[in-house]
N, C-alpha and C positions, 0 to 999 in steps of 0.2 A: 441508628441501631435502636430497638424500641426498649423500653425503661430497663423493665423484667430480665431483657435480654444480657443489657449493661450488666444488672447489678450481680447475676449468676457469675459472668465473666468475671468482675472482679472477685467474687467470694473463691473462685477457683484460684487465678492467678495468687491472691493471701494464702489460699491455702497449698500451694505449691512449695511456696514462699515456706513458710514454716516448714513443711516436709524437709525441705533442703538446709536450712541452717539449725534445726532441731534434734528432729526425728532421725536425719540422716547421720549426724555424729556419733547420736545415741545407739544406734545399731551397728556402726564401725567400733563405736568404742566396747561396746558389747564382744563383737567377733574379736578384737585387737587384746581381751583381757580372757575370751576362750582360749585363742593363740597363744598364751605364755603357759597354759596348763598342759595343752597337747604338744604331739612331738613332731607338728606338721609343718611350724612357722617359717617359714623359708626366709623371713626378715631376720630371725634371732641369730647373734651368733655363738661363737663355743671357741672358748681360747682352751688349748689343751697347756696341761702343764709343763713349765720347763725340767726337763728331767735331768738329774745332778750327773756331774761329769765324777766320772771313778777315781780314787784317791790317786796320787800320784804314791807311796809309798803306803805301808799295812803293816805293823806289828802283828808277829804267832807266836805260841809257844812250840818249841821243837821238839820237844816230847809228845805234844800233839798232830803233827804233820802228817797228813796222808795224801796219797799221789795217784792220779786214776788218770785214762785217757777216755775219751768218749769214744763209741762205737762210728766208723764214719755214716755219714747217708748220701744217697743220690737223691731223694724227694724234693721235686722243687728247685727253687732258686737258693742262694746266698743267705736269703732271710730266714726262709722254710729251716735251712740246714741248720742256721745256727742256734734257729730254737729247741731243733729238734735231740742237736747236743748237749744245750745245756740244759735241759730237761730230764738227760740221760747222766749227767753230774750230780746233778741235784739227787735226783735218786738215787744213784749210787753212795752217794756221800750221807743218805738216811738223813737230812734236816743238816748237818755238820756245816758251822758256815765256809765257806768258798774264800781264801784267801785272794786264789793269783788265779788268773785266766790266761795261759798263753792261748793264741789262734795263729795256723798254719793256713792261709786262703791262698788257695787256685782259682784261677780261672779270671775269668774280666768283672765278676761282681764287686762293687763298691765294697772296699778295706773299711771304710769309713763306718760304715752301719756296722760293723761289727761293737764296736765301745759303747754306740748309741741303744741298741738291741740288752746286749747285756744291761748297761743300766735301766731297759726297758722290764726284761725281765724281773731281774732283781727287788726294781723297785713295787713293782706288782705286787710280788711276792712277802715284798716288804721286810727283803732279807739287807743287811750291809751288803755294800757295793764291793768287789775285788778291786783289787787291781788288777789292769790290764797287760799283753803284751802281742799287737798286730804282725804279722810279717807276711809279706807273699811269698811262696814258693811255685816252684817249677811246674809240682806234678802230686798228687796222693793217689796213693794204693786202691783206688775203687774209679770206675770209669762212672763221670756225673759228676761225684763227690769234690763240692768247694771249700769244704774248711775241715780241718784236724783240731778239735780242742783238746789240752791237757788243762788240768787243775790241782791245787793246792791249797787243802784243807785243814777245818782242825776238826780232829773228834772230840770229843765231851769228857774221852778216856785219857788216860798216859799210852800210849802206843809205841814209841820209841825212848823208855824210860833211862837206854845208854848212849841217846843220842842218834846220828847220822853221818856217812859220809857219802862226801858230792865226788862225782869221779866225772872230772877233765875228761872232753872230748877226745879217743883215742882214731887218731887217722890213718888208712893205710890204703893202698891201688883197690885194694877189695873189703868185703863186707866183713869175708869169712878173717881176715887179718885183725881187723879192725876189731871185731869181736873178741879175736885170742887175746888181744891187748888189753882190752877192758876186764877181761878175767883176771891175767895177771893182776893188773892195779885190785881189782876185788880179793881176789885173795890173800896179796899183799899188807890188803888195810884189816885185811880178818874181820870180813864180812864172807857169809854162808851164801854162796850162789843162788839159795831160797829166801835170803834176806834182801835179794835189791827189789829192789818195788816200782820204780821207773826206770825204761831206757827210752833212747830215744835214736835212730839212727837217720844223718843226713846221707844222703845216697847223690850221687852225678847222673845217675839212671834208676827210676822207677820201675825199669823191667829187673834189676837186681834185688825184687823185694821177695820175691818166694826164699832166694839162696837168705838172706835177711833174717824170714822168719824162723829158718831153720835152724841157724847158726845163734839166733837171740835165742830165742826158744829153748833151744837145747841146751844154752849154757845158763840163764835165766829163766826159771819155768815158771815162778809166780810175778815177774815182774809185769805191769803194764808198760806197754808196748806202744812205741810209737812211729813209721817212716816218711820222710817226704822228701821231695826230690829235689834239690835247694834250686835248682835254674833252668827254665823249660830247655836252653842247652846247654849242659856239662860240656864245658871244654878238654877236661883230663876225666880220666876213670879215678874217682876215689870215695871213700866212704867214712864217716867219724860217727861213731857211738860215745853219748854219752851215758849218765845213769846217776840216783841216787841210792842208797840203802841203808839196812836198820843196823846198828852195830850191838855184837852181842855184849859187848865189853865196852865200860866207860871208859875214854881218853884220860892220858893224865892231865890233861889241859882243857875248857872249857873248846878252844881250838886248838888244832893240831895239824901241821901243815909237813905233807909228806911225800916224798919222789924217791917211788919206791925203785928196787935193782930191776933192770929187767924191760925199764921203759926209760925211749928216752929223756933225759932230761934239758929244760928250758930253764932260761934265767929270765923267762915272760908271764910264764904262769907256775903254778904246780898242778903236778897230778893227782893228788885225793886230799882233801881237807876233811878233817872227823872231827865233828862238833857237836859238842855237850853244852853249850850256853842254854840258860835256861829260856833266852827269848832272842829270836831274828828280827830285822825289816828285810823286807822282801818291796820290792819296787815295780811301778810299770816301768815301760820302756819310754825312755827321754830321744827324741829325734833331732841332730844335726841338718839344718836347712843349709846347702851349697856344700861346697867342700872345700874352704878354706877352713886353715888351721884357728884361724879367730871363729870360725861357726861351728866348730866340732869341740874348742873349749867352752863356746858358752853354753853348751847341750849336758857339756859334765858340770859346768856351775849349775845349772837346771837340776840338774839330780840331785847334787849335793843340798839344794835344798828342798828337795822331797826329803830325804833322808832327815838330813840333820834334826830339824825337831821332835825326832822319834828317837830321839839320844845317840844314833851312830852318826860317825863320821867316813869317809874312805878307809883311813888305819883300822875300819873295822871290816870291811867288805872282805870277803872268802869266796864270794863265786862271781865272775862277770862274764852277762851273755853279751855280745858285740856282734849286730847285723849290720856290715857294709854290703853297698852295693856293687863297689867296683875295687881293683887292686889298691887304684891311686890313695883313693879315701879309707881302704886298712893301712897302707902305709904310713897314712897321716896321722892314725890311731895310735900307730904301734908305736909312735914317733915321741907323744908327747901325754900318752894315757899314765905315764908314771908322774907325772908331774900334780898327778888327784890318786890313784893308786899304794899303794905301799911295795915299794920295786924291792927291801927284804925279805916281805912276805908278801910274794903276787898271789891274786886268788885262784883257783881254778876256774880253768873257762870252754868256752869255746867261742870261737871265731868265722867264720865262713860268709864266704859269696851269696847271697843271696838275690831273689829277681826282684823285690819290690817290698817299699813300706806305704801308709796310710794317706802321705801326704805326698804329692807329685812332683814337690821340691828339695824333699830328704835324700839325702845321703848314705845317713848312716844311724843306729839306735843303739841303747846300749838300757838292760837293765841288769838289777844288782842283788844279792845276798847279803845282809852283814848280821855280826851277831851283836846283840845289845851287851852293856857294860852294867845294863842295871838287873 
């Protein structure tokens, strides 16, 4: 190779040389420190936040307590719906914050995104977290429609300045029975027909929801309203209404526990409790995994300590909601719920069959009312 030719060659191959352990960093590391400014970089990643799980229990004041249901929706899936409910709460409730979330889900979408969602919301919004309460049911009032939300809020005002009474779910073969009973107990506790503000009625058949509305409706005209169908099959025809309302007269009692004439009475629960305490806890819902009586106690120790640090105990609780899924495991309830309950003063409740909770291996849920002592 002749001299000139040589020395070209090498002056390229050095300067190759340099391109590649120089030049060539310098321009990656250029593009590599553009990369962290744009939103292109397909290397970077994004940890999303852990979003907080909802209290397990929430002190109100019950002179502030207001009670709405959300309007259902067919839009969408499970996810769509539930935002689209609690969007329609939020509004309704004007900013008021959100204590209790029950959800009523039909259908096969994920139970589980409902607690997840709410905390999603909420925390967006950057409002306190509710508490929650999951349950599946059968069947709702709108063909699509996967979730029923109620809520329970406080307003900013006094709203119920003589208190409230919770009226025990009244059960009977039909709607229209069911309903007469609920009245009695309302009128009983002397609460004005225009003073309940929540019902709620479980039905055996979702095609029993027109006779439903007409029969709530008429007896109840400002109350919110709420139907679902507790188990895609009802085995027997029966229907239970429950409800809350405003009292126009204070109790002599911060609580007041009463089973009025006219209805039957139980030595399991009562039928209207009317409470004046000037503060509740209100609970999510605590799940039994299996259905032995050792797994359905340790789900009431669970509760108890949601509660308890918020100053109530059981001797304080006035209302228990209790969702089993099958006879066996109500029996197993009914068997030994007095052993954390107050069995002289049971609270009002309701109880029933239901098709499904959040977790694949529960049983059974149970959440709570009590009134505080301070």
């Amino acid at each position: 190779m002749p001299r000139r030719f040589a020395v070209a060659f090498s002056v390229l191959v050095i300067g190759s040389l340099f391109a590649a352990f120089v030049i060539a960093p310098a321009l990656l590391g250029q593009k590599k420190k553009k990369g962290k400014k744009g939103d292109d970089d397909s290397d970077s990643t994004q940890t999303l936040p852990v979003l907080p799980d909802p209290p397990g229990a929430i002190p109100a004041e019950t002179g502030r307590l207001m009670f709405h249901v959300a309007p259902l929706s067919a839009n969408g899936l499970l996810s769509q719906q539930l935002r689209d409910s609690m969007r329609a709460l939020i509004r309704d409730n004007h900013g008021a914050p959100v204590v209790k979330i029950r959800a009523f889900v039909a259908g096969t979408g994920d139970m589980r995104r409902v607690q997840s969602i709410v905390s999603e919301v909420f925390t967006e919004r950057k409002q306190p977290l509710p508490v929650v309460s999951t349950i599946q049911v059968g069947a709702l009032p709108m063909e699509a429609a996967q979730v029923a939300l109620e809520s329970i809020s406080m307003d900013r005002k006094i709203v119920n300045p003589n208190g409230l009474a919770f009226f025990s779910g009244q059960q009977a073969p039909n709607v229209r029975k069911a309903v007469d009973q609920l009245q009695t107990a309302v009128s009983a506790a002397g609460v004005r027909s225009a003073s309940v503000l929540r019902a709620t009625c479980f039905l055996s058949s979702i095609e029993d929801v027109q006779a439903a509305r007409a029969a709530l409706g008429g007896a109840f005209p400002a109350a919110a309203a709420n139907y679902v169908q507790l188990q895609r099959l009802g085995l027997q025809p029966l229907a239970e209404c429950e409800a809350v309302g405003r009292l126009d007269a204070a109790p002599a009692a911060p609580v007041v526990f009463l089973n009025p004439p006219g209805l039957q009475p139980s030595p399991n629960y009562t039928q209207v409790v009317l409470v004046n305490a000037p503060k509740l806890v209100i609970s999510g819902t605590q799940m039994s995994f299996r259905d032995q009586e050792s797994d359905i106690r340790l789900a009431f120790e669970r509760l108890r300590k949601a509660i308890e640090p918020l100053g109530v105990t059981y001797k304080d609780v006035f209302w228990a909601s209790t969702y089993p899924l099958t006879r066996s495991v109500a029996d197993r309830v009914r068997d030994i719920r007095f052993d954390f309950l107050d069995h002289e003063h049971p609270p009002a409740s309701t109880m029933l069959l239901f098709e499904g909770l959040p977790s694949m291996d529960a049983t059974v849920a149970f959440d709570v009312m009590a009134a505080s002592r301070n």
